[in-house]
Each structure stands twice: as structure tokens, then as C-alpha cells.
C-alpha positions as CSV (number, residue, x, y, z in Angstrom):
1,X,176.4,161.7,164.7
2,X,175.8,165.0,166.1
3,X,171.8,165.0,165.8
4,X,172.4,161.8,167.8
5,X,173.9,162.8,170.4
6,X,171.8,166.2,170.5
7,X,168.7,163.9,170.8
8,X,170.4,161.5,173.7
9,X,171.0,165.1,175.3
10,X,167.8,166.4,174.9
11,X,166.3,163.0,176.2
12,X,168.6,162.6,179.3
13,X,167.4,166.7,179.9
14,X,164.4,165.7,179.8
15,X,164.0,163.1,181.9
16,X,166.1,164.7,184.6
17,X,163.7,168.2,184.3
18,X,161.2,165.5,185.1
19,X,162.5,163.1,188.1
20,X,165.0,165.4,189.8
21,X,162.3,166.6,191.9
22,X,161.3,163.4,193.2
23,X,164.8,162.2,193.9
24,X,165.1,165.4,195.8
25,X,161.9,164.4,198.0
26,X,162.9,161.3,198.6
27,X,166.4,161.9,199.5
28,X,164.8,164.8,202.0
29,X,162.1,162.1,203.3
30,X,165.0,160.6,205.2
31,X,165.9,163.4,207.4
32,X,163.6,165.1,210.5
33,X,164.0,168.9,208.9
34,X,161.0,170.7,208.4
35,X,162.8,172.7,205.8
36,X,162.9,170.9,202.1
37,X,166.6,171.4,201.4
38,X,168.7,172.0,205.0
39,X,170.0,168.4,206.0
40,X,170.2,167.9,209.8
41,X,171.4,164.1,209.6
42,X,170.2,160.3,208.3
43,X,166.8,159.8,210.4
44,X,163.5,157.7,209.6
45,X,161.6,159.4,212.0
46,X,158.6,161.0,209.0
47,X,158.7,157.5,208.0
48,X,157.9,156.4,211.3
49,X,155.4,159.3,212.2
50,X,153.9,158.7,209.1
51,X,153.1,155.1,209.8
52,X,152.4,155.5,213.5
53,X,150.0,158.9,212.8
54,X,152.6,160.8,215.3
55,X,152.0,164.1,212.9
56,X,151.3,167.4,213.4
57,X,147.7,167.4,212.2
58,X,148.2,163.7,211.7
59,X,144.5,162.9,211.7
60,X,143.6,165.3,208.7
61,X,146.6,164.2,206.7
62,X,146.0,159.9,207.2
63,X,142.3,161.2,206.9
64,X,142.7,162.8,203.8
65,X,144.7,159.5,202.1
66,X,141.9,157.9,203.2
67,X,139.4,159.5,201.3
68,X,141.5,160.4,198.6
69,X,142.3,156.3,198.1
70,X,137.9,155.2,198.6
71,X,137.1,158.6,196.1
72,X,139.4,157.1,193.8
73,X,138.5,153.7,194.1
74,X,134.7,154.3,194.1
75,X,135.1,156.3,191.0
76,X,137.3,154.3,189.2
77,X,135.1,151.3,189.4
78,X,131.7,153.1,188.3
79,X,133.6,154.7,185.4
80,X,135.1,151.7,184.0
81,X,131.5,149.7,184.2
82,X,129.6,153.2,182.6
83,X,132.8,153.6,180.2
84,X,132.5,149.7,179.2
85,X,128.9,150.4,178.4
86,X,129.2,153.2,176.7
87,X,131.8,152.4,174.2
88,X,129.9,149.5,173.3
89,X,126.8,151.3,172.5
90,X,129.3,154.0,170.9
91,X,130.6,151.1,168.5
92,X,127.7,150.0,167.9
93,X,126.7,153.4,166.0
94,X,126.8,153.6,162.8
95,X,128.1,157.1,160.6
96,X,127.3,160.3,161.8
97,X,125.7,159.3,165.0
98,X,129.4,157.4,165.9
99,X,131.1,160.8,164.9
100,X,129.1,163.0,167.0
101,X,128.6,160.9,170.1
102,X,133.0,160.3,169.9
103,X,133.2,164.1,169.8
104,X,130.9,164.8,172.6
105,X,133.0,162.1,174.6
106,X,135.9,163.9,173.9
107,X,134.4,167.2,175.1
108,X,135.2,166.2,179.0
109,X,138.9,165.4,178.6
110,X,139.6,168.5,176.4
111,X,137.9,171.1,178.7
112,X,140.5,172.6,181.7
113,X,138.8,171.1,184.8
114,X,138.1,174.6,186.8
115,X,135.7,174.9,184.1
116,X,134.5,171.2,184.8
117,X,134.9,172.0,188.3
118,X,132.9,175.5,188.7
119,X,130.1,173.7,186.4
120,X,129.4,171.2,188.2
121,X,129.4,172.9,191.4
122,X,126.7,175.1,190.0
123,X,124.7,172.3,189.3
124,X,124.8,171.0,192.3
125,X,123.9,173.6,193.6
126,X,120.7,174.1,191.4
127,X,119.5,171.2,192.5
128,X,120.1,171.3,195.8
129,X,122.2,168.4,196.5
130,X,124.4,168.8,199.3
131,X,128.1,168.4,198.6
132,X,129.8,165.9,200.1
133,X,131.8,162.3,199.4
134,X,128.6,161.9,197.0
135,X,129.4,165.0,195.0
136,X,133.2,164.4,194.4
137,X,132.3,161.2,193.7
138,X,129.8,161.9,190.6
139,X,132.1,164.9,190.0
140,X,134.9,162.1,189.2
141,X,132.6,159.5,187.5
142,X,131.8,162.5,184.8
143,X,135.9,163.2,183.9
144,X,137.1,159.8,184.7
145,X,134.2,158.1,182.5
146,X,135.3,159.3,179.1
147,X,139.0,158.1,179.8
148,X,137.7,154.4,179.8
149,X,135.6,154.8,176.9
150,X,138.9,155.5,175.0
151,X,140.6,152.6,176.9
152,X,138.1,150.0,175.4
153,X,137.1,151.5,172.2
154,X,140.5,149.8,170.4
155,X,139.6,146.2,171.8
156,X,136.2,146.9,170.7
157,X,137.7,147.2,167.1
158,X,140.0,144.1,167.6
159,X,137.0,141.8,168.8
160,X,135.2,139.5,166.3
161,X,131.9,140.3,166.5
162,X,130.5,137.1,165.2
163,X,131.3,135.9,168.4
164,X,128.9,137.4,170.3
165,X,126.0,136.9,167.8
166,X,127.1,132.8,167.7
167,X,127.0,132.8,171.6
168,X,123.4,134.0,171.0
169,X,122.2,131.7,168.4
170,X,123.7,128.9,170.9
171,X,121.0,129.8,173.4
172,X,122.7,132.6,175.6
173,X,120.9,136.1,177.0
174,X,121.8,139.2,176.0
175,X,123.3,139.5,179.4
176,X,125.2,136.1,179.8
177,X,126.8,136.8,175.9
178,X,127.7,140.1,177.2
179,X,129.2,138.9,180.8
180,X,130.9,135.8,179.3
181,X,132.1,136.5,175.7
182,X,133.0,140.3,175.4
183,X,133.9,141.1,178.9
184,X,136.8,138.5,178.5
185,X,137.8,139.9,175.3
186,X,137.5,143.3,176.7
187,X,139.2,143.3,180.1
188,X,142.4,144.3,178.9
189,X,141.4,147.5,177.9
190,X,139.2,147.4,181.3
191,X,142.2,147.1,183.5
192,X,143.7,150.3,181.6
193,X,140.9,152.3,181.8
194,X,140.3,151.8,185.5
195,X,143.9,152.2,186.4
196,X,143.8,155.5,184.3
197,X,140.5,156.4,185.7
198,X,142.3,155.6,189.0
199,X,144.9,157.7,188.4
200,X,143.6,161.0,187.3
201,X,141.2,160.7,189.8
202,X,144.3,160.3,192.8
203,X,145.3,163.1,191.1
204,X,142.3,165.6,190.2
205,X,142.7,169.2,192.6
206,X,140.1,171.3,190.9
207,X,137.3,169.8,190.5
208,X,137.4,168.4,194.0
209,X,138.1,171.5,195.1
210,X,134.8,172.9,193.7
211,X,132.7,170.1,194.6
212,X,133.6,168.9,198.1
213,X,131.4,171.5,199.9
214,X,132.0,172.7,203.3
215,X,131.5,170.1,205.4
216,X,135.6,169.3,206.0
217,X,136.1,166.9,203.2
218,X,139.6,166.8,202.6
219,X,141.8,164.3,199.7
220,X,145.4,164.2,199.3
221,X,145.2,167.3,196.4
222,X,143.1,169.5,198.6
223,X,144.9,168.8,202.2
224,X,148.4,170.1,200.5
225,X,146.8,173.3,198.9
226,X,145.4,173.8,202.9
227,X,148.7,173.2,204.1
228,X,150.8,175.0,201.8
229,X,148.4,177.9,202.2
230,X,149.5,178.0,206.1
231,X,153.3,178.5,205.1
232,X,154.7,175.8,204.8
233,X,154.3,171.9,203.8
234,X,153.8,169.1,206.7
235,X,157.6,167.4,206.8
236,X,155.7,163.7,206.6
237,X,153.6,164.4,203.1
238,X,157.6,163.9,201.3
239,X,158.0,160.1,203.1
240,X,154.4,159.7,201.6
241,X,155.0,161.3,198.1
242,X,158.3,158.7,197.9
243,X,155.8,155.8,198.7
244,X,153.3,156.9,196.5
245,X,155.7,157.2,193.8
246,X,157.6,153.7,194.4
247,X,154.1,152.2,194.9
248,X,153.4,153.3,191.0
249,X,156.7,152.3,190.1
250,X,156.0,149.1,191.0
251,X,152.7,148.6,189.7
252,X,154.3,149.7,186.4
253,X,156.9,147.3,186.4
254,X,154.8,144.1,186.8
255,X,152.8,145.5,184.5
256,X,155.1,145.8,181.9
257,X,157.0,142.3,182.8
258,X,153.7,140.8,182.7
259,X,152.4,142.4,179.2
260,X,155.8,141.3,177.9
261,X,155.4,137.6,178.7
262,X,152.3,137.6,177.2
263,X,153.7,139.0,174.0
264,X,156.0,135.8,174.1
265,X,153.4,133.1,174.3
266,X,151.8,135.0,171.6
């Protein structure tokens, strides 16, 4: 009785350690203080600057969502079609060669990303490619990539092979087998790697940091490292971080209502 209520305890700790600081945004999002924590009275105003671009530097910051949002997107999608490929020429090893290529896979999500950041930036600076929205990009292709390659490894494993090879002895290409019988069976784990790759790269700081180059190129990470580096954070970023965190809320719950209906016609 007592390990179970230690465990509840330790749970409900937990899970307050981890969303008492966004309650404590949110709740601050409704008010026009500067000051995260002094309460001057009810007021939607940072919601309204936010959506109307009234903001103190409200260019840089609906600028920076911006290219944080097309970043993420752009790398997202070219991971999930390069991880796709990859994890079925992984699977498609055999022993040792399997092993090693799975380890050096792994190598990318393992290593701290200052060291993937500073790396890469040295590279691209060897070759003489100016930094830019290409750059970051590429930068979030390489940690983003081997994230999807995990995602569709396990439905690789599910999937009945025969499959495939019958759709070729019936007269399909390579390409149409590929694009019509093991892309259908793989999507799932598509969807999850791209919303992962997504994710971390919405979220990635330094190795944006290392590769955006000088020519102004600011994301959501990079922008709030600026600003807090001025003294203080911009009052409307706490309306946006309650948006961005119902958004994802949401998203989660369909998600989850959706995978749970399917687990019922199943």
C-alpha cells in the first residue's frame, strides 16, 4: 500500500516538475506585464499583438516562426523520404553489414548536437558554401534523418515481404511495387517519423545556431537566445509558447483517439 502511494506521489511530482511551467506561461500570457510573474489585470492584448504583428520587434519575431515552421517542414519531408529509403536498403542487409550500418545510424542521435553543430559548420565552411536557409536545412536533414529510419525500421519487420516480390512477378516496376505496395504498408511509421523529424527540428537551438551564418537568419530557438541575451524576453513569445503547446496538445489527442479506433476495427 505504501510503495503505491509513493509511486502515485512520485508520478503526480513528476508530472507537475514538468507542466507547472507551462501553466505558469499561459496563465501570464493573459495579462499586458512585461515581467513573467507581476499580474497587472485580465487583458488579451499579447494575444492580440501577436496576431496583429503590433510587437516590439514584431517583424523579427513573426519572421522568425516563419522560418522556423518552412525549416521544419522542408526538413521533415526530405528526411522522411531519405529515412524511408534508407531503412529499406538497411533491412535489406544481411549480418554484419545490417549491424554496422544500424550503428553508424545511431551515431547522429547519440552525439550532443554542439558537436553536430560546430562540425558541420566547419564543413561548410571547407567547402565554401555559404550559410544560409540551405545550410540549416541540410544541417537538419543529417539529425532529423536517422530519427525516421528508426520510425520505419519496426514496420519494415512487420511487412510480408512476399508481397512485394508477388507484385513483381504480376508485371509491376521496381518503382510502382515500391510506390504502391510498401509505401501503404509503411506510412504509419512514415507519419511518426516525419512528425518526430518535425519536431526535433521545431525544436533544434544548436545546430542552427552554428549553421545559419551571418546573413540574419533567425528561427523560433535562435530569436529567444537574441532576446533573452538583451535582458529580458519579448511579453508576446508566452501567448505564442501557450499556442504552440495547445496546438501539440491537440495534434496528440486526435492522434491517439484516432490510433485507438483503429485498434477497435482491428
Amino acid at each position: 500500500m505504501m510503495k503505491r502511494i509513493a509511486a502515485r506521489c512520485y508520478i503526480w511530482l513528476l508530472l507537475t516538475m514538468l507542466y507547472a511551467p507551462l501553466v505558469f506561461i499561459a496563465v501570464f500570457s493573459f495579462t499586458e506585464s512585461r515581467v513573467l510573474g507581476n499580474w497587472t489585470g485580465f487583458s488579451t492584448k499579447l494575444y492580440s499583438n501577436l496576431f496583429t504583428g503590433s510587437v516590439n520587434g514584431g517583424a523579427s519575431l513573426i519572421s522568425a516562426v516563419e522560418n522556423t515552421v518552412l525549416i521544419a517542414i522542408a526538413a521533415a519531408a526530405i528526411s522522411t523520404m531519405l529515412g524511408t529509403v534508407a531503412a529499406i536498403g538497411i533491412y535489406n542487409l544481411k549480418g554484419r553489414k545490417r549491424q554496422a550500418v544500424q550503428f553508424l545510424n545511431n551515431i547522429p542521435m547519440i552525439n550532443p548536437d554542439i558537436i553536430t553543430g560546430v562540425s558541420l559548420f566547419l564543413l561548410f565552411v571547407f567547402l565554401g558554401v555559404s550559410q544560409g536557409y540551405l545550410t540549416v536545412i541540410l544541417a537538419h536533414v543529417t539529425f532529423c534523418t536517422p530519427y525516421v529510419v528508426l520510425s520505419v525500421m519496426p514496420k519494415l519487420s512487420q511487412m510480408n515481404t512476399n508481397v512485394y516480390e508477388a507484385a513483381l512477378d504480376l508485371g509491376a516496376t521496381p518503382r510502382q511495387a515500391l510506390w504502391k505496395v510498401m509505401v501503404p504498408e509503411l506510412r504509419p511509421g512514415m507519419i511518426s517519423g516525419f512528425i518526430l523529424a518535425f519536431t526535433m527540428s521545431l525544436d533544434d537551438f544548436a545546430v542552427t545556431f552554428f549553421t545559419r551564418g551571418t546573413i540574419g537568419l533567425d528561427t523560433l530557438s535562435t530569436y529567444i537566445y537574441t532576446d533573452a541575451r538583451k535582458g529580458g524576453l519579448t511579453p508576446e513569445l508566452r501567448p505564442l509558447m501557450t499556442l504552440i503547446f495547445l496546438i501539440v496538445l491537440i495534434l496528440l489527442v486526435i492522434i491517439n483517439i484516432r490510433q485507438e479506433k483503429a485498434k477497435n476495427r482491428a
